[in-house]
N, C-alpha and C positions, 0 to 999 in steps of 0.2 A: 320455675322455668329454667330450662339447661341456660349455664352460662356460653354466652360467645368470647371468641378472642378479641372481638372488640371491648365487652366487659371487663377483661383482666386488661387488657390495655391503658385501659381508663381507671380503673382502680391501681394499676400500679403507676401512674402519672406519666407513664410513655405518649399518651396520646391526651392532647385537653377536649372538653367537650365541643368547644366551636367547630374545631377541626373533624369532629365525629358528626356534625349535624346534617343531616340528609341519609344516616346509613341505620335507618330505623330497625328495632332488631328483628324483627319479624319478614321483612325485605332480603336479605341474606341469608345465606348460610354461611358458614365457617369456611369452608373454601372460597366464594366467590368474596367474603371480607377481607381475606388473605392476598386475595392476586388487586383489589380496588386497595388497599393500604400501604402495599408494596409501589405499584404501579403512584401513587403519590407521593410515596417518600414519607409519610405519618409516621412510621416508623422504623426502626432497621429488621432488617431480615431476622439477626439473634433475637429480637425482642418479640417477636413475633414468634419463631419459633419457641421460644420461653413458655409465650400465652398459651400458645396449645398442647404444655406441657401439663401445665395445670390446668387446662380445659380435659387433657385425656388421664389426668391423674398419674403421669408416669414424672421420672425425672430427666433434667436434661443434663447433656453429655457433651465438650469437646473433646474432638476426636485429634484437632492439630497439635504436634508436638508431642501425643501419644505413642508410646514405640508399641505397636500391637505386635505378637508374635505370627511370624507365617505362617507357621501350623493353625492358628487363630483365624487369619486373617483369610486364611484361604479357604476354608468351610464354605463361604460363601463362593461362587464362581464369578470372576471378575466379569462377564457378562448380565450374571442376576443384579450384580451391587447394579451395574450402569443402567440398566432397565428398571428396576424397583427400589433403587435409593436405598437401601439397609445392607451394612457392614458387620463383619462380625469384629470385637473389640476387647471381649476379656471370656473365660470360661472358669465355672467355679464346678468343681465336682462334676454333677449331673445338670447342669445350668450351665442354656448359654448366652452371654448377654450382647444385644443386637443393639445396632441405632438403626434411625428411620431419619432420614434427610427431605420429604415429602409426606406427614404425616395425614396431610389430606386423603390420602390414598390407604388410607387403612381399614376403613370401611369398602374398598375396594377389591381390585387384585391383592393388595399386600395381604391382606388377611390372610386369603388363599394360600399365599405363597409360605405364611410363617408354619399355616398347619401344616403343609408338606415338610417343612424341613423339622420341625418336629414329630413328626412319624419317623421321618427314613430317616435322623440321626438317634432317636427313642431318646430326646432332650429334653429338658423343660427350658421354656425362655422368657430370658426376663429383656424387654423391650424402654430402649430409652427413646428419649429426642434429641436432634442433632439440625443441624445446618447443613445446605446442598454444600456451600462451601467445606463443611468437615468431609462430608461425604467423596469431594473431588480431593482431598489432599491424602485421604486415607486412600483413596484408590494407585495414589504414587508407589504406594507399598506394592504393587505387583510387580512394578518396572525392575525394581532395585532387590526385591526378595528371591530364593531358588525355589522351586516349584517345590513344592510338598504332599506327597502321594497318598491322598485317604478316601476312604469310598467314596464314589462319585452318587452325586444328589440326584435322582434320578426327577427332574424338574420339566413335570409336562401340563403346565399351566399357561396358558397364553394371557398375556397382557390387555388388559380391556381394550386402551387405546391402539393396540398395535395386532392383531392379531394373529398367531402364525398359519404358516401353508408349507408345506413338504413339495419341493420343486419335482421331486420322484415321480416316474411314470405320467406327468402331465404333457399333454402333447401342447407343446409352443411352438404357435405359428412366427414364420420366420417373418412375416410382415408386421405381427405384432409385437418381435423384438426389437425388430427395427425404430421402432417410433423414439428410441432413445437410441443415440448412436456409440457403435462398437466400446470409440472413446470415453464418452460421459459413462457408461456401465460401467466399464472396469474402474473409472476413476473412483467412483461414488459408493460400487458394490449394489449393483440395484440393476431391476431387470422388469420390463412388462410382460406382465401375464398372463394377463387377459383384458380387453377390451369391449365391454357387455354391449358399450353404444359408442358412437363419436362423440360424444360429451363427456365418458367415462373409462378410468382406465383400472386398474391393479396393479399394482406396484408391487414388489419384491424385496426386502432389504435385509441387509445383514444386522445394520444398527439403526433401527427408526430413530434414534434416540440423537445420533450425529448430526449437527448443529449445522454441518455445513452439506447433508444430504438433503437437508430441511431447508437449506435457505435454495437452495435448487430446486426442491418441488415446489414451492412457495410461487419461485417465478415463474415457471413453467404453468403451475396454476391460471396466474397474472396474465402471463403472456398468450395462454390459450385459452382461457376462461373453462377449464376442463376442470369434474371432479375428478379426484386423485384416491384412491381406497389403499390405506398402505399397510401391507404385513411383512411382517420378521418371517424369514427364512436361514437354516443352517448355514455356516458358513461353508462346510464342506459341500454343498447342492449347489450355492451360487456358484464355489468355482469352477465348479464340471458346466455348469450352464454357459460361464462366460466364455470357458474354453472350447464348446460349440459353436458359441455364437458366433465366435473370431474363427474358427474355420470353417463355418459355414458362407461367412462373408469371403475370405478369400477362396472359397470353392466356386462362389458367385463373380469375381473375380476374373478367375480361370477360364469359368465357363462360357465367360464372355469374351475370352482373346480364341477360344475355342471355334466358336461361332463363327466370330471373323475368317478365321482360316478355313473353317470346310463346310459346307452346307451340309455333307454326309453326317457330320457330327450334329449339327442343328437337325435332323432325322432322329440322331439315335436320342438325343436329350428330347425331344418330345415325346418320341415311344416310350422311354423311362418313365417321362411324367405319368402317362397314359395308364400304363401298368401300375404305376404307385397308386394311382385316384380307385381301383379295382381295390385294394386291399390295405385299407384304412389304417391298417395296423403297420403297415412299411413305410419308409423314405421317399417321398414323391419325386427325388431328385438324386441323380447322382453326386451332387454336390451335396449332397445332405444325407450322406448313407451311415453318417456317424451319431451317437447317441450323447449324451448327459452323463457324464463322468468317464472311468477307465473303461477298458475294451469291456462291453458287455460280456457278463458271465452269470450264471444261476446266482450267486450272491452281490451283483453290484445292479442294484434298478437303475434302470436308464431311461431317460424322456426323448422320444424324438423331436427334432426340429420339425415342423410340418412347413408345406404347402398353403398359402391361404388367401382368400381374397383378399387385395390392395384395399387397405382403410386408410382416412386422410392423416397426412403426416402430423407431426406435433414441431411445432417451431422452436427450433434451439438460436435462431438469431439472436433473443434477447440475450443470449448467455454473454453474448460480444455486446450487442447496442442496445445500451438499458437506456434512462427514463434523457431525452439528449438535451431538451431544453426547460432547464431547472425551473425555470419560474411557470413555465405552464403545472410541472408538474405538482410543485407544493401550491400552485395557487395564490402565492404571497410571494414577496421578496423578504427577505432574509437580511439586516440591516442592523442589529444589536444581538449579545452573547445573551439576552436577557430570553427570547425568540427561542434557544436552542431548548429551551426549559420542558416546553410542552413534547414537543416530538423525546425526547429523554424521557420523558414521564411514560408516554406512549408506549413507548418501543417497537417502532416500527423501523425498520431498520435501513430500510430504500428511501424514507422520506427523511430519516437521522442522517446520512452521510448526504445526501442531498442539501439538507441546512445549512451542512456544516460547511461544505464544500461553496456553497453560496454566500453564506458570509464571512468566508475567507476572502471569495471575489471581492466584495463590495466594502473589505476592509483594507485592500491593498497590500495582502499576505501575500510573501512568494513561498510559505513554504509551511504543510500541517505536518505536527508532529501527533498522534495517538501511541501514547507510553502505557503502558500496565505496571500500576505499581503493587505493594501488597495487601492493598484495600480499595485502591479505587483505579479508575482510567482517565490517566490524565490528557486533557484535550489542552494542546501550546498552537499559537501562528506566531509564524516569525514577522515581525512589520517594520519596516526601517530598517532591519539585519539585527532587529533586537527581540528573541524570544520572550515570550507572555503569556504568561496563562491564561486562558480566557474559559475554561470550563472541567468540571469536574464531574465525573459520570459513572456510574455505577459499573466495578467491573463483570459482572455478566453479560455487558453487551459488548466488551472484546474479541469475543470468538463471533460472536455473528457479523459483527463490524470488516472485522480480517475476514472473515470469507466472502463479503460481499465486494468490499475492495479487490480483493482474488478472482474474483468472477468477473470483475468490467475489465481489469488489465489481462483477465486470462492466461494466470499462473496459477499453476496444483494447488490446490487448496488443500489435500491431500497433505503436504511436504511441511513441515514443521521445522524443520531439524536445517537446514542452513539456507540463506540468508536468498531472495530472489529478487526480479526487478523486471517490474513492465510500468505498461502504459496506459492511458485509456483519453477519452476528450469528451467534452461534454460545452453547452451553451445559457448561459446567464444572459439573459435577452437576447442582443446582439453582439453579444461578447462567445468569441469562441478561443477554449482556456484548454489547454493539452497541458495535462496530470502527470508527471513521471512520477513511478511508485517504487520504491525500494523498501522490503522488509526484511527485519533482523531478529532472531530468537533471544530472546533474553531470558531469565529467570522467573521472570512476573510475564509469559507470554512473551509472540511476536510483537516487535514495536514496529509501527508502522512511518513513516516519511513520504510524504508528496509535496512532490516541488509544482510548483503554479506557473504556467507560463501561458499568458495572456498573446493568443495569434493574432488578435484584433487589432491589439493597436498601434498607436503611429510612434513612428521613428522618430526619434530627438535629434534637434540638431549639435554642432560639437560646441555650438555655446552655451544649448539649453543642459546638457551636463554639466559644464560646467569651465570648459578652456575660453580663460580672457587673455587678454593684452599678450605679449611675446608668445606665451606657451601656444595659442591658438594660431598666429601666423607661423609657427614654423611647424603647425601640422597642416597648414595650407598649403605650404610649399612645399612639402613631402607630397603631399596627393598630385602637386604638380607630375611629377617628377616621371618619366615613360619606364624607369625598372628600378630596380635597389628594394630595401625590407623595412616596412614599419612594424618596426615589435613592440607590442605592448605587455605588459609584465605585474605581478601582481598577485596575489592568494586566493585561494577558491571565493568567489561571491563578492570580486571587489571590482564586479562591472568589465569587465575587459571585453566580452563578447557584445556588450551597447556599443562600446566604443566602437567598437570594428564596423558594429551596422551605421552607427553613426558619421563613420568616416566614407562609408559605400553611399550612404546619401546624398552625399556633395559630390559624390562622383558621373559624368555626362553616361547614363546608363545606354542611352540611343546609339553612341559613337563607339562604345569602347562594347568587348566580350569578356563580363565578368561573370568567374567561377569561384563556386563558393564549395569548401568540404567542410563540414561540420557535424559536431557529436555532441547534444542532438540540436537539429534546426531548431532553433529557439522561435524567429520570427517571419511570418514569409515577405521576399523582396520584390515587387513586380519589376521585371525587365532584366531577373538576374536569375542564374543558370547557381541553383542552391543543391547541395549533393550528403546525403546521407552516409556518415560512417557507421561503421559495423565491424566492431574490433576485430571477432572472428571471420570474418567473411571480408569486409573491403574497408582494410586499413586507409589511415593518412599517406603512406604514403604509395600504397598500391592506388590512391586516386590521385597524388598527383603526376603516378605517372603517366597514367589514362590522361588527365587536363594537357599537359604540355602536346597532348597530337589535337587538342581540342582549337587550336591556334585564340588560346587566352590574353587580354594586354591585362587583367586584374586577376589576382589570384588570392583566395583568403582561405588562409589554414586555420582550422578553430584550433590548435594547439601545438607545439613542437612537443614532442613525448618519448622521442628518440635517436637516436643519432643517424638511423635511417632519411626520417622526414627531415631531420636540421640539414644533413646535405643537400639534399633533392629541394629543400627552400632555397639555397643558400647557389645551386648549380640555377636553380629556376631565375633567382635576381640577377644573375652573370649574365641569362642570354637573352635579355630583353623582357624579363617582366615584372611587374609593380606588387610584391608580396604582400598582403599583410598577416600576418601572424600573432598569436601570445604564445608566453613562457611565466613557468613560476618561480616569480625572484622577489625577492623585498622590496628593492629597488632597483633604478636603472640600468645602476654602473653592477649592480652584482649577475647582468644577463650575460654580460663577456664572459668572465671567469664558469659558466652553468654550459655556454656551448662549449666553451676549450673543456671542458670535462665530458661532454658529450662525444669530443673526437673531433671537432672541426679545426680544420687547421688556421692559427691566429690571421694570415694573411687573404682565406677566404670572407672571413667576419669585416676585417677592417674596409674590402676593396666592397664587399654585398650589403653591407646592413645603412640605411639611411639615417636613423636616428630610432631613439632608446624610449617607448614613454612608462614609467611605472605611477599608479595609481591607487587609491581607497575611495572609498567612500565613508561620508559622512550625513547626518540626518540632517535636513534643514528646519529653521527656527518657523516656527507659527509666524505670520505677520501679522496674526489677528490678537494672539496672545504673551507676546514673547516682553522680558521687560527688561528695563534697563537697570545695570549694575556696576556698582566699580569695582573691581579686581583688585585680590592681593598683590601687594608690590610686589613680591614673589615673582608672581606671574606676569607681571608687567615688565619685570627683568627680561624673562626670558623672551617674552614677544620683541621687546628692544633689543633685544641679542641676537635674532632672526632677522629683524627688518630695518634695524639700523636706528633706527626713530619713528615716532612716531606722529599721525599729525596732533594740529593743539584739541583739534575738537572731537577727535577718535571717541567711540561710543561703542560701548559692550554689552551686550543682551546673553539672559539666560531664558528657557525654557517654562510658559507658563500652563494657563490649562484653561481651555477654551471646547463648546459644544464642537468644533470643525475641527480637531486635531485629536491625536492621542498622546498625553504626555506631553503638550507645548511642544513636538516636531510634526512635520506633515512634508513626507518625502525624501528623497536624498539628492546629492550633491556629490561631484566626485572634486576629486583636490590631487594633483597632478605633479608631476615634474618629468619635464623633456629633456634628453641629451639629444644631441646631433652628431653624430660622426661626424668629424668634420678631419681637416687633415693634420690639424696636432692630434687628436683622439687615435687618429688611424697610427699613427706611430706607436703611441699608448698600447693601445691594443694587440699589433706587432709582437713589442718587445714584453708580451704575456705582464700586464703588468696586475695586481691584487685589487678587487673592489673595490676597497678603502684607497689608492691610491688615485684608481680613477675616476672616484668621487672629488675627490679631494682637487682633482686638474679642472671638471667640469664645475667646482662651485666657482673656482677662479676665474674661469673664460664665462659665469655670468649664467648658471643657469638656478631658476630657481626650484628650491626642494618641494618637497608637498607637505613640508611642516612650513614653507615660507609661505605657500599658497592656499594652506588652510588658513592659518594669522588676517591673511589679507582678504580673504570670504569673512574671517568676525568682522574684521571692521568694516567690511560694507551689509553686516547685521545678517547675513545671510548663514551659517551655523554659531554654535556656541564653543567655546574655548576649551570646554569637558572632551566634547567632539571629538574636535582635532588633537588631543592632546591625548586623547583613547585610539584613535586612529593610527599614528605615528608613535604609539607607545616604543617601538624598537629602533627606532632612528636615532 
């Protein structure tokens, strides 16, 4: 009996037999053993590849790190490698030696394909085995090699799965190009062709093979429950076809501002139709008097655009609004990294980022990172502001991952080459979670980033962050106050925009007109008038000059960015209004000297700004797990060197590890220090005076630091001493 690759598997100790039990040999074949071993993880790709090395008697080859020659490499046409998986990689004499990246496929098309090229180069070839992965990295060699001019392969073999169609002389109705619109065709390179029924269509493509032309027809499928029939067409034919297409629609266009202006012309454009339906062979339309490719001539075939009955359209909505509420759609909730295992195994790729995306929610991530590295995809959330790995995943499912992420925020999936940013929202029961998505090209692949931001839920008050005693009443009395600036200040991710919402909460929303600009809205406020930036289009400070005719008494700017908006703040506190604002500074006293470098003049700051808060955060202790410790003296110095003394019964906890927490913390806390303007400060500030000195005035007059007010969160057990002391590392 033939060996399978599950046999060499198992004889070469890659796979044990438990793990082989249920895959009877007689139940499979070699391919369908291939994609159930894979799809499990049993074993890796190279080891597999290996097996049906010596299943087909050939040897195996890596291809990475091999310098193939371009005259070598290019025999093969870099459209056959990516359709048929085989490279060319050395030549001896009269011999030339290939790999195969999909050796399944060799009782298939490949066969076909290797007799042809051994005809029309009169070669003999000797055939290795290889990994898809060699296969993509030998494919690099086109990008960076000079074209190399040798007879062309005259290669007219169509691919089983894919099979071609010559766009030439077909007549394509203009309603059945329609069904995919102008945009998605040129994006994808793809066009319909024919539509046999409403249930069925034909498709066109340049590269069946494009992963993200596929994760498109996939939904589309999904979304319309349509079969899809797809063939490979020229790339030279698609683009005469799309450049029809696209002036066939602005013919349509035309035609219609046409219309509107003279009924004479709505005469001649139906004569025209009338005339065209006579004679099958012509343009039904004046709008369509143009053909498929360059000006028709004896040597260029061209397809007319036709006329044709209205079929029902095909829904491109999901392309924007995929699957909206996660837990209907996987069925489950999502609640351990142990969970991601099976949809990975899977690969399904709308129910994988779904998971993922779901047990982010329900782990209190604000933010997934998916990295590509040089063997795998690594899955991070960030929890508490501290990155984690939480999964590891095969990287083949990077490029479908990126494009499906591409597809809900509705950026080019297309674009590789530098770095984009959208959006997209989606619902975890009754939690509704707006995704910002930013991707960057790296080396190992686009890396992906999405920030979490939870619409749902409720505002904290300014104690449940975390201001007690002094620091919290004199943010009371700032909110009092009918104009002047509360600035809050602080490094990316260290809460500043909580705080703001948190400070709008204790504000009488019934009495007062509060306007809010920010980038982007994080949370929605009822009763408060919240306004979208748009860097290019409607800056900070082109809205506040729009707010001040809005007759505002609360104004909140999500950032000062420029010396534009710090005056227009800074003119806004002078003539009756209650600012709130951030800036990025370390701390308090370092926001004076960041505007007088901005351009504001010292005597505007000291008479406008009400008081200074700069902040961090830190992770709070488990109270289910957290245990008690006593501190190096060390550290007990320096606590006593902060707070003066201590008391007799002071109690120190560190971090333990409990089912309700990760890592002994559960949440954060933020740890603060307040300055006040007040009228010694105003002088300070006057006489332009240096960070450090007006730190130095404000510890005096009694304010406390956030290395003071972290110290005094341990002692009421509330974080760990690690914390704050990683917190405040630059203080």
């Amino acid at each position: 009996m033939t060996k399978t690759i599950l046999d060499v598997l198992l004889e070469q100790g890659k796979i044990t037999p438990d793990k082989a039990q249920g895959l009877k040999r007689g139940d499979f074949d070699n391919e369908k053993l291939e994609k159930i071993i894979l799809q499990r993880q049993m074993a890796s790709v190279e080891d597999v590849a290996k097996s049906w090395a010596v299943v087909l008697n050939l040897p195996f080859i890596h291809l990475r790190g091999k310098a193939i020659p371009a005259d070598i490499l290019q025999i093969i046409p870099q459209e056959l490698v990516k359709t048929y998986q085989i490279v060319s990689y050395d030549r001896e004499n009269d011999r030339l030696k290939l790999a195969i990246g999909q050796p399944s496929r060799l009782r298939q098309d490949v066969d076909a394909v290797l007799t042809k090229i051994s005809q029309n180069k009169k070669i003999a070839i000797d055939l290795a085995i290889t990994t898809a992965d060699d296969i993509a990295w030998a494919l690099q060699g086109y990008k960076y090699q000079p074209t190399v001019h040798f007879p062309s392969l005259s290669m007219e073999i169509p691919a089983v799965s894919s099979p071609a169609v010559s766009l030439v002389n077909l007549t394509l109705p203009l309603e059945v190009l329609r069904k995919f619109p102008i945009e998605v065709a040129e994006r994808y390179k793809m066009v319909v062709f024919e539509a046999p029924s409403p249930q069925k269509i034909k498709v066109a493509l340049v590269d069946p093979a494009d992963a993200s032309a596929q994760e498109i027809l996939n939904f589309i499928r999904r979304r319309n429950g349509l079969e899809i029939e797809v063939y490979q067409a020229p790339a030279d034919e698609m683009t005469r076809v799309l450049e029809r297409y696209k002036k066939a629609e602005a013919g349509e266009q035309q035609s219609t501002i046409n219309k509107q202006q003279s009924t004479n012309n709505n005469q001649q454009t139906t004569n025209n139709k009338q005339q065209a339906t006579n004679n099958k062979q012509q343009i039904t339309d004046n709008r369509q008097q143009t053909t498929i490719g360059a000006p028709s001539t004896p040597s260029t075939p061209s397809t007319p655009i036709a006329e044709s009955t209205p079929t029902p359209p095909i829904s491109m909505e999901g392309l924007i609004e995929k699957e909206n509420d996660l837990l209907d759609f996987l069925k489950e909730n999502i609640t351990q990294p142990e969970q991601l295992k099976k949809e990975i195994i899977t690969g399904n790729i709308p129910r994988l980022l779904a998971a993922l995306i779901c047990l982010a929610v329900n782990m209190k991530a604000s933010d997934i990172h998916l990295e590509g590295e040089e063997n795998d995809l690594q899955l991070r959330f960030r929890l508490d502001g501290i990155l984690k790995d939480i999964n590891t995943m095969p990287l083949t499912l990077q490029p479908p991952l990126v494009a499906r992420i591409k597809i809900l925020s509705e950026l080019k999936i297309d674009e590789q080459r530098i770095p984009q940013d959208g959006r997209f929202q989606v619902k975890v029961g009754d939690r509704e979670i707006d995704l910002r998505v930013s991707t960057l090209p790296t080396i190992n692949g686009e890396k992906i980033a999405l920030r979490l931001l939870d619409k749902s839920s409720k505002l904290l008050g300014l104690s449940e962050i975390g201001f007690v005693g002094k620091n919290l009443k004199l943010i009371e009395e700032a909110l009092k106050q009918p104009h002047g600036i509360i600035l809050v200040t602080g490094p990316t991710g260290s809460g500043k925009t909580t705080t703001l919402y948190s400070m709008i909460s204790r504000l009488d929303k019934d009495a007062l007109n509060i306007v809010t600009l920010e980038d982007p809205v994080e949370y929605n406020i009822e009763g408060v008038n919240q306004c979208q930036i748009k860097p290019k289009i409607f800056s900070f400070a082109d809205g506040l000059r729009s707010i001040l005719r809005q007759d505002p008494n609360i104004i909140m700017v999500g950032e000062i960015r420029d010396k534009e908006t710090a005056e227009l703040v800074t003119h806004a506190a002078l003539t009756g209004h209650l600012v709130l604002t951030t800036l990025h500074t370390n701390d308090a006293a370092g926001a004076i000297p960041r505007l007088l470098n901005m351009g504001v003049e010292p005597f505007l700051i000291a008479s406008a700004i009400d008081i200074i808060v700069a902040q961090r955060l830190v992770r709070r202790l488990c109270p289910a797990c957290r245990q008690e410790i006593k501190p190096p003296a060390e550290i007990l110095e320096e606590i006593k060197k902060e707070l003066g003394q201590l008391p007799a019964a002071a109690k120190f906890y560190r971090p333990g590890k409990c089912d309700q927490c990760l890592d002994g913390y559960s949440g954060r806390v933020g740890i603060f220090e307040v300055l006040p303007v007040d009228e010694k400060m105003e002088e300070v500030v006057v006489g332009r005076a240096r960070a450090n000195q007006i730190n130095n005035i404000a510890k005096s007059s009694g304010m406390v630091t956030m290395k003071q007010d972290g110290f005094l969160k341990v002692l009421q057990g509330i974080t760990a001493i690690e914390e704050v002391l990683r917190a405040t590392m630059a203080e």
